[in-house]
C-alpha positions as CSV (number, residue, x, y, z in Angstrom):
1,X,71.3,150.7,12.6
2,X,71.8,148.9,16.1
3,X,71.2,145.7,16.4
4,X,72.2,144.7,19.8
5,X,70.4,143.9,22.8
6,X,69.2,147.2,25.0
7,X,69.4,149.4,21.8
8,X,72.2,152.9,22.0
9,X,70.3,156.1,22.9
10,X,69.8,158.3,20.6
11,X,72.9,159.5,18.3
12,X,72.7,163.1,20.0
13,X,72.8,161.7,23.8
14,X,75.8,159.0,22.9
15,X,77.8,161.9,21.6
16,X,77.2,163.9,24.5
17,X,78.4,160.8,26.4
18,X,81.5,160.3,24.1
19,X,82.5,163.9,24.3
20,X,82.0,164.3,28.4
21,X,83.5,160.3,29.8
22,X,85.6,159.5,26.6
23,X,83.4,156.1,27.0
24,X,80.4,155.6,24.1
25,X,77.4,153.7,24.7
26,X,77.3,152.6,21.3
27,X,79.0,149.2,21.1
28,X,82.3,149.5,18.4
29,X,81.9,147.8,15.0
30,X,85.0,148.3,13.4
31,X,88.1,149.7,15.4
32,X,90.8,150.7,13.4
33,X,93.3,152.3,16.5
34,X,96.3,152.6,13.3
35,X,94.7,154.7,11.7
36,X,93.2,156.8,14.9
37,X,89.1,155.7,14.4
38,X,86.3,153.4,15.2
39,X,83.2,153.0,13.8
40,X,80.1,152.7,15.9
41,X,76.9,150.7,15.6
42,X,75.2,153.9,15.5
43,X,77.1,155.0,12.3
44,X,79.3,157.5,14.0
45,X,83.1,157.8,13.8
46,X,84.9,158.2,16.9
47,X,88.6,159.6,16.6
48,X,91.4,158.8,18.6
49,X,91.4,163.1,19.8
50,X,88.2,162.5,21.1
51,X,86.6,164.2,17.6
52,X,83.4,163.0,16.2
53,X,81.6,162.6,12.6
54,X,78.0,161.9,13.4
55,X,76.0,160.0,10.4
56,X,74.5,163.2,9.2
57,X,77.6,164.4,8.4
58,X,78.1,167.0,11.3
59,X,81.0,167.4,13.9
60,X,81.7,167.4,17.3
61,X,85.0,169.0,18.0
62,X,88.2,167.1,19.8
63,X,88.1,168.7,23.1
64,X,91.4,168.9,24.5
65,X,93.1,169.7,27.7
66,X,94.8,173.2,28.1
67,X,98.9,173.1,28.5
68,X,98.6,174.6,31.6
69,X,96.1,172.1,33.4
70,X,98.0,169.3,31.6
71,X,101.2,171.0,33.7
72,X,99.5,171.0,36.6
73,X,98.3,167.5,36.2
74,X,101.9,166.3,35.9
């Protein structure tokens, strides 16, 4: 689905780098931050809680940060 110079990786190892440094390799098609989503060029759907649809329909879970480390971070 990519048509950019120096082609994504693979749909498995971008989501692996979504989930882990909240930064995807895919390049953003369509950003919709109002509505919480952009689409990549890969055909996945980032969400603004760090959720993912993946093309063939499966999920990868928002990770988020437990109250008490989000305490000690403040």
């Amino acid at each position: 689905m990519c048509s950019h110079r120096s082609s994504c990786p693979s749909v498995q190892a971008d989501t692996a780098h979504v989930v882990v440094a909240h930064v995807p390799a895919a390049h953003v098609v369509a950003a919709h931050p109002e509505q919480g989503w952009s689409l990549l060029c890969d055909g996945s759907i980032v969400f603004d809680d760090s959720g993912v649809l993946l093309p063939d329909g499966s999920v990868v879970a928002p990770h988020r940060l437990q109250a008490a480390r989000l305490a000690q971070a403040a």
